[in-house]
C-alpha positions in Angstrom: 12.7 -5.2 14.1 14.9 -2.0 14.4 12.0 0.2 14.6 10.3 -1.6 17.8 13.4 -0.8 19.6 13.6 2.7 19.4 10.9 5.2 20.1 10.0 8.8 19.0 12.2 10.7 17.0 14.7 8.4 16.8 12.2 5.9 15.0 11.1 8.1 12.5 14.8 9.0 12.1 15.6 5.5 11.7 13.2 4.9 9.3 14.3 8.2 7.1 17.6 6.6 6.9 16.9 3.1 6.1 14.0 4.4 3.5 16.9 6.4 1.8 19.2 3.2 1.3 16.6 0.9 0.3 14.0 2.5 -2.1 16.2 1.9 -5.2 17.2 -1.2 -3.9 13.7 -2.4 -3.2 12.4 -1.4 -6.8 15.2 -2.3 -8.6 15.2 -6.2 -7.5 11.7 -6.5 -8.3 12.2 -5.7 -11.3 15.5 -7.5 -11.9 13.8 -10.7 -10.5 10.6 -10.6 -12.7 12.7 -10.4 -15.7 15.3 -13.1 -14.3 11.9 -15.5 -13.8 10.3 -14.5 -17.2 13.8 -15.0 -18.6 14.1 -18.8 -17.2 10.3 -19.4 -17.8 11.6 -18.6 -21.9 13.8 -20.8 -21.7 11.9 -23.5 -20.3 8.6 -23.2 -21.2 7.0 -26.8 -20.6 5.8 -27.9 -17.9 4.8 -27.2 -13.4 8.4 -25.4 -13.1 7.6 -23.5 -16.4 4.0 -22.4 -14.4 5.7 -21.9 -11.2 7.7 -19.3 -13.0 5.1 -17.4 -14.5 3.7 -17.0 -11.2 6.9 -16.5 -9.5 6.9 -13.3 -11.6 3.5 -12.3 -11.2 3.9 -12.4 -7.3 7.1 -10.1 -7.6 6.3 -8.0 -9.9 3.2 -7.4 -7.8 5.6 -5.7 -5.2 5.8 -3.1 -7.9 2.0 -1.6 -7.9 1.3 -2.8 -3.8 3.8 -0.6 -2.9 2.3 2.5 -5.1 -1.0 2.3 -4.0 -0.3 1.0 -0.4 2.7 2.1 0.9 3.8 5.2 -1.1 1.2 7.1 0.6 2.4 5.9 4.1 5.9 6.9 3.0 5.1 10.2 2.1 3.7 11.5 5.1 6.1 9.5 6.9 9.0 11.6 4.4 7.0 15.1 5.3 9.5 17.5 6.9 6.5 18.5 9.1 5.7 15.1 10.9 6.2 15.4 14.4 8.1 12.1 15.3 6.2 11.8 18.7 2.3 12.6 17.7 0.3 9.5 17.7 -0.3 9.7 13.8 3.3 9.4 13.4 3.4 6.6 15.5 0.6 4.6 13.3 2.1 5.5 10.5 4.9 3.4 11.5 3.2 0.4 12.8 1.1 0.4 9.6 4.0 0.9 7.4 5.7 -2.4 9.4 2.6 -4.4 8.6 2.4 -3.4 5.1 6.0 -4.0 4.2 5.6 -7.7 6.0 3.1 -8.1 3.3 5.4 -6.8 0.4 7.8 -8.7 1.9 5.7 -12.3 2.0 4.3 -11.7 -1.6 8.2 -11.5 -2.8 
């Protein structure tokens, strides 16, 4: 929602930053929260919450490999000292990235 606000070179800038903070973040709580859901599906085991757990984990850990192959490229170019923040590609970039991470963010 930041990113709609701003325009040019301060949107690519303001997606540098906020990149920077939350890559480990991002990563890390996928991984945190498949093991937290395999962890309680252990312990339960039986039953639609033990199934609902499993699958919990599938979806987030699915986060993991989406991002890889479908937003890591995006990122990159996006990360290139040598993208012009006003071209038009730039601008796509960004759009597409939004939609993208919408989509990590529902399958989380």
């Amino acid at each position: 929602a930041r990113l709609e606000a701003l325009s040019g070179a301060s949107r690519l800038s303001q997606w540098r930053h906020s990149y920077a903070r939350a890559s480990v973040m991002q990563l890390t709580l996928a991984i945190v929260s498949t093991l937290f859901c395999l962890l309680s599906y252990y312990m339960i085991r039986t039953g639609a919450a033990a199934v609902l757990l499993l699958l919990s984990a599938l979806l987030i850990f699915l986060v993991v490999p989406f991002t890889l192959v479908a937003i890591k490229p995006i990122n990159d170019q996006l990360l290139d000292p040598a993208a012009e923040p006003q071209s038009e590609n730039t601008v796509e970039l960004l759009e597409k990235w939004s939609i993208l991470h919408f989509a990590r963010s529902v399958l989380s």
